[in-house]
C-alpha positions in Angstrom: 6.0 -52.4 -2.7 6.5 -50.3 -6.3 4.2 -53.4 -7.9 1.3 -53.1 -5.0 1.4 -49.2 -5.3 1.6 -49.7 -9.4 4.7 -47.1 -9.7 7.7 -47.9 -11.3 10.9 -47.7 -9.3 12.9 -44.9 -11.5 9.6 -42.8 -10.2 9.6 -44.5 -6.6 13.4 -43.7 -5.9 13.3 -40.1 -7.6 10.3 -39.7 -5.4 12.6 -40.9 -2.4 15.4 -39.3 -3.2 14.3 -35.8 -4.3 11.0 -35.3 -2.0 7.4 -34.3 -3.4 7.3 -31.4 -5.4 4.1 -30.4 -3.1 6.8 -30.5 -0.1 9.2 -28.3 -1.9 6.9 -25.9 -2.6 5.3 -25.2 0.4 8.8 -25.1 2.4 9.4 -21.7 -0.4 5.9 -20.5 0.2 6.7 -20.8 4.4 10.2 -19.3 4.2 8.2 -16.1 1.7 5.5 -16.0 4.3 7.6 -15.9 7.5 10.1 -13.2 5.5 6.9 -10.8 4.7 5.8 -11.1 8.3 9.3 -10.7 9.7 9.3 -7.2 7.6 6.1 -5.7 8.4 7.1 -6.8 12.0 4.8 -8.8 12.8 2.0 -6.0 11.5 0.6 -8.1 8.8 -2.1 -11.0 8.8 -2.8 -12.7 5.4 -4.7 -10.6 3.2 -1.9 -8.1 3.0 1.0 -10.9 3.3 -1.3 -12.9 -0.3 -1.0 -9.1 -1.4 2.3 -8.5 -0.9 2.9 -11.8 -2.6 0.9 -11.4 -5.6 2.4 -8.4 -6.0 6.1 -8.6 -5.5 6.4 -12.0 -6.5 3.7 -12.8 -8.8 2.9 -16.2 -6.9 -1.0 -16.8 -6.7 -1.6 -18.5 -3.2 -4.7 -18.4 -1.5 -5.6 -16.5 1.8 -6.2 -20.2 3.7 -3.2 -21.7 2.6 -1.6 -18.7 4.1 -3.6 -19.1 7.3 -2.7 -22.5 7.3 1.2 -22.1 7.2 1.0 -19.4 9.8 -1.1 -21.1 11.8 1.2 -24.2 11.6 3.9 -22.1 12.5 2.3 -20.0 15.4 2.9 -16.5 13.1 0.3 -14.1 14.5 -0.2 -10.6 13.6 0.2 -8.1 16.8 -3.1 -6.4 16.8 -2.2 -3.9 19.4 0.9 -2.3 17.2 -1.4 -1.9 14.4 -4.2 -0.3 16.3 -1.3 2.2 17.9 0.1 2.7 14.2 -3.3 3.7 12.9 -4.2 6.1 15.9 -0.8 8.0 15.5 -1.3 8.1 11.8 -4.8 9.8 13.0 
């Protein structure tokens, strides 16, 4: 298989063994994304949660890959507590 694909086999088993750094990443960016959301419970939607990431944690990401993990996930922003929030801030 490693001589069809053209990869060697030291980069075919770390491959195997350790995962793709693409997969590693994105786990990290889900697990900072579901804690953001967890804290503003469940107030935020992705431009604040990219914000609160840039900011905090100085990771660039953009909005759709954000929208893409929570959408994956089924994380959705309550609308209704932030439209009570704003009128008692009123």
């Amino acid at each position: 298989m490693c001589r069809v694909l053209n990869v060697s086999k030291s980069c075919y088993y770390s491959w195997l063994f350790n995962g793709s750094n693409v997969y590693r990443i994105g786990v990290k960016l889900y697990k900072l994304v579901k804690e953001i959301f967890k804290k503003s419970k469940r107030t935020y939607g992705t431009i604040r949660i990219k914000e609160e990431i840039e900011d905090d944690y100085g990771v660039i990401v953009s909005r759709k890959r954000i929208a893409k993990i929570m959408k994956y996930y089924n994380l959705k922003a309550n609308l209704l507590i932030q439209v009570i929030q704003i009128i008692i801030m009123k």
